[in-house]
RODO-2510 file (C-alpha; in nm, 4 decimals, decimal comma):
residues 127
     n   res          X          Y          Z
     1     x     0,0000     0,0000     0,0000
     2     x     0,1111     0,3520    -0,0905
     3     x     0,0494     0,6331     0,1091
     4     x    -0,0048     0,9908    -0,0019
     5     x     0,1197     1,2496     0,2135
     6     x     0,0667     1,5221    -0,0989
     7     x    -0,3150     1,3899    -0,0928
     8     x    -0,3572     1,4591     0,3165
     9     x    -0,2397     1,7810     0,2628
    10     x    -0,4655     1,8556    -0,0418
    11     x    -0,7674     1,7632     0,1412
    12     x    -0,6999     1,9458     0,4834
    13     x    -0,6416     2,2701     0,2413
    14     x    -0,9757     2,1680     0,0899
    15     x    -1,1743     2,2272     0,4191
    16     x    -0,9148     2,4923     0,5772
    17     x    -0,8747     2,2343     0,8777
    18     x    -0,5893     2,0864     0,9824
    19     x    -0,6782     1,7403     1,0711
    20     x    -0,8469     1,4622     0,8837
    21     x    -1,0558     1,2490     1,0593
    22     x    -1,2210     1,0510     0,7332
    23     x    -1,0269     0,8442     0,4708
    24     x    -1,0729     0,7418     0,1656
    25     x    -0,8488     0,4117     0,0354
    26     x    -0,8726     0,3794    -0,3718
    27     x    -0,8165     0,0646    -0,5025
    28     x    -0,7001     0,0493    -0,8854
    29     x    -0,8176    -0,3069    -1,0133
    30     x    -0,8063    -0,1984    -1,3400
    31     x    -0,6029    -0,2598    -1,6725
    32     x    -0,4749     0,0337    -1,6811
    33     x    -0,2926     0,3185    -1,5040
    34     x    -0,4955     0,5720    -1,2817
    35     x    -0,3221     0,9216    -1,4190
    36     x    -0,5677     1,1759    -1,2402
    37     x    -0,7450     1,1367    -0,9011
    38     x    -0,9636     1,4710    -0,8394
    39     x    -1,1187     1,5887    -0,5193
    40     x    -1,3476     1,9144    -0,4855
    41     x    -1,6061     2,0253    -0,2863
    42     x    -1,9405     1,9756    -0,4169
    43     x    -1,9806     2,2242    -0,7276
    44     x    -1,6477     2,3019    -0,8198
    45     x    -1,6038     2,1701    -1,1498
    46     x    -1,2526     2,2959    -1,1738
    47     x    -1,0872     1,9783    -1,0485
    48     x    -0,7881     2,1589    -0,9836
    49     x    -0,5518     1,8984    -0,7758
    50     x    -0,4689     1,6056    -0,9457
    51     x    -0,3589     1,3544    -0,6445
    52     x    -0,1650     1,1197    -0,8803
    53     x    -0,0067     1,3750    -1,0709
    54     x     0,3539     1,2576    -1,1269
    55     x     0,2580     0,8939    -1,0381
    56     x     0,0014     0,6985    -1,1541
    57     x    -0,1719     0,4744    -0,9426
    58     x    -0,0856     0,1512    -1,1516
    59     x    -0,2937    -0,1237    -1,1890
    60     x    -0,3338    -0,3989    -0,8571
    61     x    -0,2162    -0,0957    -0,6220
    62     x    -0,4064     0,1076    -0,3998
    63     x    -0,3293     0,4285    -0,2117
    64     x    -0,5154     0,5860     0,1325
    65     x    -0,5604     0,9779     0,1342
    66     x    -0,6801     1,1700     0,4817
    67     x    -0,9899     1,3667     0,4444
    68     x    -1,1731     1,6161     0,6455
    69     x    -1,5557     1,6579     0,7121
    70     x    -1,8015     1,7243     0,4050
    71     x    -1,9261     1,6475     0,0706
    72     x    -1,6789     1,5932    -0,2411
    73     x    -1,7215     1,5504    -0,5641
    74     x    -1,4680     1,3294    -0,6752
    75     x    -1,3212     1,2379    -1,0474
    76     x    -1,0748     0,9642    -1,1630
    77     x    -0,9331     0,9553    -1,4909
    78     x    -0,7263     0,6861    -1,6952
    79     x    -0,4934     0,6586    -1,9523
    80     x    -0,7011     0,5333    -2,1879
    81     x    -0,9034     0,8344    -2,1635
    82     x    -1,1713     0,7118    -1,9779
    83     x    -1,3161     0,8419    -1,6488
    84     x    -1,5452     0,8132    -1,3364
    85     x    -1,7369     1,0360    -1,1457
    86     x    -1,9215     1,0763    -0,8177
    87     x    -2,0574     1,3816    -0,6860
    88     x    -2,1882     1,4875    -0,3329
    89     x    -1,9881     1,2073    -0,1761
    90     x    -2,0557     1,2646     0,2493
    91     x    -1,7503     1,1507     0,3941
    92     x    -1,7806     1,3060     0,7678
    93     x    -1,6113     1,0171     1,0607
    94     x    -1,5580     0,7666     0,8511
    95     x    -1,3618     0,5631     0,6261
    96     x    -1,4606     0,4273     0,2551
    97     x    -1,2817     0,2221    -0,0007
    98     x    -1,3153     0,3563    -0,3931
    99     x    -1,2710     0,0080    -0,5708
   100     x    -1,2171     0,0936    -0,9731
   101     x    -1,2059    -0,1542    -1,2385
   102     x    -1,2717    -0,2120    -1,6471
   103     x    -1,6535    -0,1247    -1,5745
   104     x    -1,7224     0,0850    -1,2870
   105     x    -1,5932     0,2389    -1,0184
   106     x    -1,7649     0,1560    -0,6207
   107     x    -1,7634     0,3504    -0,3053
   108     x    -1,8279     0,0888     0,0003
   109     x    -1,8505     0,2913     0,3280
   110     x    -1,6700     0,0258     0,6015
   111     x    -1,9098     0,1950     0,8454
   112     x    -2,2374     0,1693     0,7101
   113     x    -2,1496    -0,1128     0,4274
   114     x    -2,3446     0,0747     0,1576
   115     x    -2,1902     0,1332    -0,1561
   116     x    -2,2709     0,3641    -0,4619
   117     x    -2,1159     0,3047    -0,8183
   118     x    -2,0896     0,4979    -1,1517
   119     x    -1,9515     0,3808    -1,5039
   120     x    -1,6099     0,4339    -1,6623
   121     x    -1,7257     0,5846    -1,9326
   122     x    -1,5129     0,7741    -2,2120
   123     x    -1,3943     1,0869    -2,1949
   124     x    -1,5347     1,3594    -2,4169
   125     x    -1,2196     1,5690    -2,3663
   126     x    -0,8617     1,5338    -2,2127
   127     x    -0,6316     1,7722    -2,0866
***
């Protein structure tokens, strides 16, 4: 398991807190490398820090990033050019696990066990 450090820090600054007490564990069991990992509060559209950037979360390897209190909208995007997104993702207290593979990608809370899933679909424009 790799852990971000760059990604704890780009959620506290998210929330202006300095603590994280929610975490979010993404799990690439895909084909392909994961190039950009996007977290925003709810609205932004801007995606503006890519939590991968640099290194790509390669396939069979998962990495754990710190969050803070509130609701995220929350983007992942492959080299193949395809993508996934959630929006108005609560993560308050608690810990989830973003499983992505070929398909779909899966949020499973560990303290509630529900989940919630979206398509990889293909992306209509890359940076």
């Amino acid at each position: 398991m790799r852990l971000s450090s760059l990604g704890i820090v780009a959620f506290v600054a998210l929330s202006g807190c300095t603590t994280s007490d929610s975490s979010v564990t993404v799990e690439n069991e895909q084909s392909v490398a994961l190039d950009q990992l996007y977290v925003d509060d709810v609205g932004d559209e801007s995606f503006s820090v890519n939590l991968v950037a640099g290194d790509p979360l390669e396939p069979d390897s998962t990495i754990t990033i710190g969050v803070s209190c509130g609701n995220y909208d929350v983007s992942i995007h492959n080299v193949d050019a395809t993508h996934c997104v959630i929006t108005d993702l609560s993560l308050c207290f608690n810990d989830v696990d973003w499983i992505i593979d070929d398909t779909t990608c899966t949020f499973a809370d560990r303290k509630t066990g529900k989940t919630l899933s979206a398509p990889i679909v293909p992306d209509t424009a890359r940076d």
